[in-house]
C-alpha positions in Angstrom: -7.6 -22.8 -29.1 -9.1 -21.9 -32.6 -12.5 -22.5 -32.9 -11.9 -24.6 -36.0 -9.5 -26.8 -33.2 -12.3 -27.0 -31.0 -14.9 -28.0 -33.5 -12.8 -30.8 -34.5 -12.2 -31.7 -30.8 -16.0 -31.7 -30.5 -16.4 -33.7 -33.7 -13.9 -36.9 -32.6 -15.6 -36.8 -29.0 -19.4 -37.1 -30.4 -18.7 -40.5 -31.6 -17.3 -41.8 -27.9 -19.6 -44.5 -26.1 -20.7 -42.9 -22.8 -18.3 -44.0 -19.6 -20.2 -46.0 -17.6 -20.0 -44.8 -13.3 -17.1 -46.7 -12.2 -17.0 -47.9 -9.1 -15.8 -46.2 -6.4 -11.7 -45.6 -5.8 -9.6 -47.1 -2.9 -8.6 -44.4 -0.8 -11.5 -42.6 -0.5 -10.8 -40.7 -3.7 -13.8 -38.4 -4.3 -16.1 -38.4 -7.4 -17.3 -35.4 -9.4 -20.2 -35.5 -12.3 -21.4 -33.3 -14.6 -23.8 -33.9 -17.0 -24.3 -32.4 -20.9 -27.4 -32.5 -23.4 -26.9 -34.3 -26.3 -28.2 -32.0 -29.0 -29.5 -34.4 -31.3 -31.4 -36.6 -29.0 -31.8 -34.2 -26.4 -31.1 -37.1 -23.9 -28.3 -36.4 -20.6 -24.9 -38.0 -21.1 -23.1 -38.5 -17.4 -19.9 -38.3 -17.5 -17.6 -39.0 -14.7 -14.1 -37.5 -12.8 -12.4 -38.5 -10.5 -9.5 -37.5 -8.4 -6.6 -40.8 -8.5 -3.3 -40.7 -7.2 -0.9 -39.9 -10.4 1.2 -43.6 -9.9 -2.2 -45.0 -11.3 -1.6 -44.0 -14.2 0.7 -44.7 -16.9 1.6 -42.7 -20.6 0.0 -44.4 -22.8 2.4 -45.9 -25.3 1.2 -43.8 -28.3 1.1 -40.5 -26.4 2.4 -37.8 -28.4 4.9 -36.1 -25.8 8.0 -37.3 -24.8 7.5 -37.3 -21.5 11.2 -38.0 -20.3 11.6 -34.5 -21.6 9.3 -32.9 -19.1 11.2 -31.0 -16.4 9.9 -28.8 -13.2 10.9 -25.7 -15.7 9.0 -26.5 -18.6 6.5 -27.0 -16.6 6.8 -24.5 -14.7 3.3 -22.3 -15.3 1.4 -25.4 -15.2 2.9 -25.9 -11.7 2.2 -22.6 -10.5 -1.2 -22.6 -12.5 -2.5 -25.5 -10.1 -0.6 -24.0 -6.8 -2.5 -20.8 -7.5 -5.9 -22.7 -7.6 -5.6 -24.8 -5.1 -6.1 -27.8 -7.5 -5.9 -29.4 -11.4 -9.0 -27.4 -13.0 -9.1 -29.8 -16.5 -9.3 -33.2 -16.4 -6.7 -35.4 -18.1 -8.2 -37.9 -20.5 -7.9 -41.6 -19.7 -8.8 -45.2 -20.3 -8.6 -48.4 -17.8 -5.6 -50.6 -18.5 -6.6 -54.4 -19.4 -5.4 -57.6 -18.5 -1.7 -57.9 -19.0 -1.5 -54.5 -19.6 -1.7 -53.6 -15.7 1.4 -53.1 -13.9 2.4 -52.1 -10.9 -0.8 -50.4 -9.4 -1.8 -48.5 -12.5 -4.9 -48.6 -13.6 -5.0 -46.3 -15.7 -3.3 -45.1 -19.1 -3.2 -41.4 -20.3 -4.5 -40.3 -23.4 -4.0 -36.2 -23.3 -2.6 -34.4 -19.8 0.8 -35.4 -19.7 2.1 -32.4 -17.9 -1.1 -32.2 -16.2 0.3 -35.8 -14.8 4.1 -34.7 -14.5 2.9 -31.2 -12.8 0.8 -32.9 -10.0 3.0 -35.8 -9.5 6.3 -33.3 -8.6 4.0 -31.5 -6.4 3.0 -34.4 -4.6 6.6 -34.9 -4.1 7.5 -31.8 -3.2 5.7 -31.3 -0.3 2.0 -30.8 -1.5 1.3 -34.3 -0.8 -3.0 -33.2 -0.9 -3.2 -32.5 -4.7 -4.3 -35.4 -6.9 -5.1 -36.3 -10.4 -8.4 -34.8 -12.2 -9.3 -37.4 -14.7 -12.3 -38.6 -17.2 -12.0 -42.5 -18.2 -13.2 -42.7 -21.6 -14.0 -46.1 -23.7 -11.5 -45.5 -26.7 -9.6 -47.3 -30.0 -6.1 -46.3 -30.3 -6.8 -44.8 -33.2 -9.9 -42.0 -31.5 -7.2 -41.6 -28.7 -4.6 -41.1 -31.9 -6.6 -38.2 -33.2 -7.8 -37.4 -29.6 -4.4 -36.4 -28.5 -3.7 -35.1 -32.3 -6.6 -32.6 -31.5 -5.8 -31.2 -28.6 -2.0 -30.9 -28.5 -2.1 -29.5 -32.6 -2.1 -25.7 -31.7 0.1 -26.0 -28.5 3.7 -24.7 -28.5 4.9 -26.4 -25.8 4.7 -29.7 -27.8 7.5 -30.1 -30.4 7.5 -30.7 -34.2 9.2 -33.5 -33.8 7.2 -35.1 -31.6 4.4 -34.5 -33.2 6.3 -36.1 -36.4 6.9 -38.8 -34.6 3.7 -39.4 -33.3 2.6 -39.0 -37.0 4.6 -41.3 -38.5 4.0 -44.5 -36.2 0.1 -43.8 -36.5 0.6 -43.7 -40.3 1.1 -47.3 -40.2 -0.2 -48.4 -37.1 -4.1 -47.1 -37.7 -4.2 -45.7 -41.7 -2.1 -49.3 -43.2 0.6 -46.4 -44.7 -2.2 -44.4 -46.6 -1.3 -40.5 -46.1 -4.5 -39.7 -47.9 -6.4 -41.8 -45.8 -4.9 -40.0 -42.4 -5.3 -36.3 -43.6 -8.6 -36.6 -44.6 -9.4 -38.5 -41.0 -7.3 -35.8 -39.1 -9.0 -32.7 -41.6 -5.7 -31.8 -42.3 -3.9 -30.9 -46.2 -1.9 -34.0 -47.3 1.0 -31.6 -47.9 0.8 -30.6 -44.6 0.9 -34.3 -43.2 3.9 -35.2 -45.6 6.3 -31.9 -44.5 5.7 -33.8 -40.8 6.6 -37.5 -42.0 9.3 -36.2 -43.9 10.8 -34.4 -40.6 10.2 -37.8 -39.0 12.2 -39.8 -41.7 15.8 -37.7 -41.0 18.2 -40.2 -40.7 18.9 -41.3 -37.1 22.6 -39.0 -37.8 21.0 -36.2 -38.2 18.8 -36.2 -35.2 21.7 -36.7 -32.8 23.5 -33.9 -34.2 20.8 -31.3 -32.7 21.1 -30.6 -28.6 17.2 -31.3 -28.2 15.0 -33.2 -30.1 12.6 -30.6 -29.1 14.4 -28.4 -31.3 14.4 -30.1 -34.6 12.1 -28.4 -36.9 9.5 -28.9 -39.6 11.9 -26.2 -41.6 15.0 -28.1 -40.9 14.0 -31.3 -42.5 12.7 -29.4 -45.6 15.9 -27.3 -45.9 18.1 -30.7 -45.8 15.9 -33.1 -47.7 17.3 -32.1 -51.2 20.8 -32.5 -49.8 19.5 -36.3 -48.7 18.4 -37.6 -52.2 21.7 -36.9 -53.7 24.8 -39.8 -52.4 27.5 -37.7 -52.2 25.4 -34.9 -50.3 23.8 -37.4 -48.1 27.3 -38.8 -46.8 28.9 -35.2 -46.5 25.8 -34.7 -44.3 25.8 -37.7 -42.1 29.8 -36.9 -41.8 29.3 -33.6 -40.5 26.3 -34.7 -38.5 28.3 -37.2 -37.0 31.1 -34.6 -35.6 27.8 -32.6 -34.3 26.9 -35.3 -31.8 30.1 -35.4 -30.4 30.2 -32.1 -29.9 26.8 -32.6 -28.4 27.9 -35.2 -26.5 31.0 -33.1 -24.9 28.6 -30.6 -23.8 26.0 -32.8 -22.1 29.3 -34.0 -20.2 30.5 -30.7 -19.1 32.6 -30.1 -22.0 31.9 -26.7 -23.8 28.4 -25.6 -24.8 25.7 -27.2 -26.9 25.8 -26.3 -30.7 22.4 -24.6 -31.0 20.0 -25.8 -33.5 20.1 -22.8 -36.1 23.9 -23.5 -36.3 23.4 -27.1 -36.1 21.8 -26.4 -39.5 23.7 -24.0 -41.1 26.8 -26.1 -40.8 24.8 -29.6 -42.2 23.6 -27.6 -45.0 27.0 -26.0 -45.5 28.9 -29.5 -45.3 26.3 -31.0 -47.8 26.4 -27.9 -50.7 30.5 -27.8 -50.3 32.7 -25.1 -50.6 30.9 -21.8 -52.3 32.4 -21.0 -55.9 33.3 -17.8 -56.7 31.3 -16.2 -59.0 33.9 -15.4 -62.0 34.1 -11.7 -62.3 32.5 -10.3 -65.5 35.1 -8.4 -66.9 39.2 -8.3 -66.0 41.6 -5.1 -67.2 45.0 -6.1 -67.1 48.6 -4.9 -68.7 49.9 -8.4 -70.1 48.4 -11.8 -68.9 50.4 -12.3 -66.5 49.3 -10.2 -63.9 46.5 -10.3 -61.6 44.7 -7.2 -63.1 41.3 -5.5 -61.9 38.3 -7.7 -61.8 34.8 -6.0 -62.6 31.6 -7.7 -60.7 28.4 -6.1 -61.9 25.0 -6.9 -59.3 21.8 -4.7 -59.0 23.1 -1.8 -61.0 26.5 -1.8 -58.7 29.9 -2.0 -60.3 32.5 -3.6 -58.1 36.9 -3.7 -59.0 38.8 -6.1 -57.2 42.2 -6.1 -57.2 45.3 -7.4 -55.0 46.7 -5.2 -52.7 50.4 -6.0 -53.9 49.2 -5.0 -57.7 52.0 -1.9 -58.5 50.8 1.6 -59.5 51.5 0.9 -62.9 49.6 -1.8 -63.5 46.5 0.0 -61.7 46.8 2.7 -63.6 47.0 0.4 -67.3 44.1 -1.2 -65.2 42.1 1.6 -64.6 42.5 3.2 -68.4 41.7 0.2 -69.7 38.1 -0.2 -67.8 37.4 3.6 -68.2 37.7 2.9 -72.2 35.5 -0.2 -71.7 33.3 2.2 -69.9 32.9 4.9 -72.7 32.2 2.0 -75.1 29.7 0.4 -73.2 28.1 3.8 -73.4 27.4 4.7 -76.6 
């Protein structure tokens, strides 16, 4: 992470309450502490982890991952990260479910560590039954767990742009009453930067469907289509097109051909939208009588291009030809 990333990460976290030692888990679940000077007072802030079972916790509904999307091979190196070392070396960040919010023995609901969750909860049930959970239960709003998760998932790859879009654009009403300002200068980001990511999260429902993964939608994509969206007779070219997209998307998730991938998913939307290219009308044409086809001069970055159809007879090439060299000499002097 950049060290601006982890000033900011520093800067939501100083304004957490303490977590108060919770008592201890069923199970025997064991307890680690570590403790941390508080610069500015200079007095000891103890914080507490503990290992849980994974199935007491739950995603918290505003997480920023999808975490349907989460398989054992995009996950992978965190798998093999925590099989290497015996055990989860950061702790996912959680606070305690309330009232009717607890279900089904969770107790918990995850703020950041989604994969950190998926990853130890496949291993438990594939055979490595002895890892648990690392987590740190922190007294938060929705809107600090908001820019918590912001913070820490903003550099990572692994996490798409739409998702993060997404994520953007409920919290943009939920926490900032629809004020963009207001969010960018909470998260300490540009408010063009914020309003590339709404935009992305605005693309018509269409549009979405026609790309194989949602994962693989774009920032780029929504800005190369949104001019195409403001115009009517674009916008329903596009959502035609997008429409034949998803079945073709759909066919492929059934075993029927491959998945358009998402650079030609978007060169075909865009290409529906503009229409058919004109043909730039050639600069000059050198022809016998108008009636014939003739030779048709293109001039581009110093180049001069003839065009001509094949079937043209000699003659007519050759009145062709005379008559662009004389245009030639003229041009000249």
């Amino acid at each position: 992470m950049s060290k601006r990333h982890d000033a900011l990460f520093e800067d939501v976290l100083k304004d957490f309450s303490a977590t108060e030692p919770a008592p201890e888990d069923r199970g025997g679940a064991r307890f680690l502490k570590r403790s941390s000077t508080l610069a500015d007072t200079g007095e000891r802030e103890e914080k507490v982890l503990r290992w849980v079972d994974p199935a007491q916790c739950v995603m918290w509904a505003g997480h920023n991952r999808a975490y349907d999307l989460l398989t054992p091979e995009n996950c992978g190196d965190l798998i093999a990260s925590i099989k290497a070392q015996g055990q989860q070396e950061f702790p996912a960040i959680v606070r305690r479910l309330t009232g009717g919010e607890t279900g089904a023995g969770a107790e918990y609901e995850v703020i950041c560590g989604a994969r950190r969750h998926f990853a130890i909860s496949w291993l438990r049930a594939n055979n490595y039954p002895q890892f648990r959970y690392l987590i740190e239960v922190r007294d938060l709003t929705d809107e600090e767990a908001f820019r918590l998760a912001d913070l820490e998932n903003r550099d990572r790859e692994d996490i798409s742009d739409f998702e993060r879009a997404r994520d953007y654009a409920l919290a943009l009403e939920s926490y900032y009453g629809g004020r963009q300002k207001a969010m960018a200068e909470r998260l300490e980001v540009s408010e063009g930067w914020l309003s590339r990511y709404l935009q992305l999260a605005r693309l018509p429902e269409e549009i979405i469907a026609a790309y194989p993964d949602i994962r693989e939608i774009r920032e780029l994509h929504a800005r190369t289509l949104r001019p195409y969206l403001g115009d009517p007779q674009q916008r329903a070219k596009l959502i035609e097109a997008a429409g034949e997209l998803a079945a073709e998307q759909r066919a492929a998730r059934e075993g029927q051909g491959a998945p358009v991938p998402a650079a030609k998913v978007l060169a075909r939307l865009k290409a529906a939208a503009a229409g058919p290219r004109k043909a730039r009308p050639p600069e000059r044409l050198f022809r016998r009588v108008p009636e014939e086809s003739g030779v048709a001069m293109r001039r581009k970055n110093g180049r001069v291009t003839l065009e001509f159809n094949e079937n043209l007879s000699d003659a007519a090439l050759e009145v062709a030809f005379r008559l662009f060299l004389e245009h030639r000499r003229e041009t000249r002097k």
